[in-house]
C-alpha positions as CSV (number, residue, x, y, z in Angstrom):
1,X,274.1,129.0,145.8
2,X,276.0,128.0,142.6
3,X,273.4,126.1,141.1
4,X,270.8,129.3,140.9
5,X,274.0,131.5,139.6
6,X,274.1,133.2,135.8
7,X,276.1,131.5,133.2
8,X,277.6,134.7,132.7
9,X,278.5,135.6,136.3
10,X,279.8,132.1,137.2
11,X,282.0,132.2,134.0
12,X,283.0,135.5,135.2
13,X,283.9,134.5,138.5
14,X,285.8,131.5,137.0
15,X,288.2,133.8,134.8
16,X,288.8,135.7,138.2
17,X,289.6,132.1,140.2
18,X,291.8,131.3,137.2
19,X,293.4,134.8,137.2
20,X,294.3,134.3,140.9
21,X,295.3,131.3,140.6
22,X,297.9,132.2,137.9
23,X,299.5,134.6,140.0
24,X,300.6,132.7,142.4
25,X,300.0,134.7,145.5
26,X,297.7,132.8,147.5
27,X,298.6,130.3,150.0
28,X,297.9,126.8,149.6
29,X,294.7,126.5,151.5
30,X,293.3,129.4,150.0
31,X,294.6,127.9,146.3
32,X,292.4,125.1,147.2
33,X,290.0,126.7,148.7
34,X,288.8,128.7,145.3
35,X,290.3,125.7,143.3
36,X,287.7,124.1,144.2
37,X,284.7,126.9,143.7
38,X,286.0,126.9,140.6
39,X,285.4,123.0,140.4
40,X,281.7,123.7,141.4
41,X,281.0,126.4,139.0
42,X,282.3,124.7,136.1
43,X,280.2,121.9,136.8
44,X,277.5,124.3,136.8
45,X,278.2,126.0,133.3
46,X,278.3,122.4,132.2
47,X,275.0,121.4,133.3
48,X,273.2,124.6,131.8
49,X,275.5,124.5,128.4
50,X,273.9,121.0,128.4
51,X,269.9,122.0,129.2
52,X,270.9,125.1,126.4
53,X,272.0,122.1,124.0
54,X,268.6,120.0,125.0
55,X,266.4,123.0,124.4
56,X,267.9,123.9,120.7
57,X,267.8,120.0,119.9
58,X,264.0,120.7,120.6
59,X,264.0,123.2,118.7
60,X,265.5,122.6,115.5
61,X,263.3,120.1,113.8
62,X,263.4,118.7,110.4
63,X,260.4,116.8,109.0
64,X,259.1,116.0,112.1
65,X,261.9,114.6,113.4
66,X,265.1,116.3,115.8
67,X,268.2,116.9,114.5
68,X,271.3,118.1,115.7
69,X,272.6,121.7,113.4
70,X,276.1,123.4,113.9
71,X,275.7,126.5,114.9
72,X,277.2,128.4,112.3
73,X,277.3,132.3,113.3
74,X,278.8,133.7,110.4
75,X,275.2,132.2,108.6
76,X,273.6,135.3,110.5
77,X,271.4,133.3,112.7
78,X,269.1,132.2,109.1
79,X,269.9,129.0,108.1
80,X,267.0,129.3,105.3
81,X,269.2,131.3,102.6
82,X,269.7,128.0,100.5
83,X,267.6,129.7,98.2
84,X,270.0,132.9,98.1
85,X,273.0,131.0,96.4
């Protein structure tokens, strides 16, 4: 089931593993239990922060070729204002 979750839900659901988990409250098979859901989503948001990655390296080209841009937000999105300075 994890693999066809959101990013957003699955990071959502890790801030609630990691909020139980702070508290203290839960025995130790039930620590474990979520410990390791958490484990498993993780590795998900990894793999689609990595696809995300792949799929902007594709699409940011310069002169034919691919190259890797910071995203910078603050920039607005429009990294063609060089001629704005």
């Amino acid at each position: 089931m994890e693999k066809d979750v959101k990013f957003e839900k699955a990071m959502a659901r890790l801030e609630e593993i990691v909020q139980s988990l702070e508290k203290g409250e839960l025995s130790l098979d039930d620590s474990l239990k979520i410990f390791e859901e958490g484990i498993r989503l993780s590795q998900v948001c990894m793999a689609k922060l990595d696809e995300a990655e792949k799929r902007v390296e594709i699409l940011v080209k310069e002169k034919g070729k691919t190259v890797l841009k910071p995203f910078l937000p603050e920039a607005g999105g429009n990294e063609n204002k060089d001629s704005e300075d």
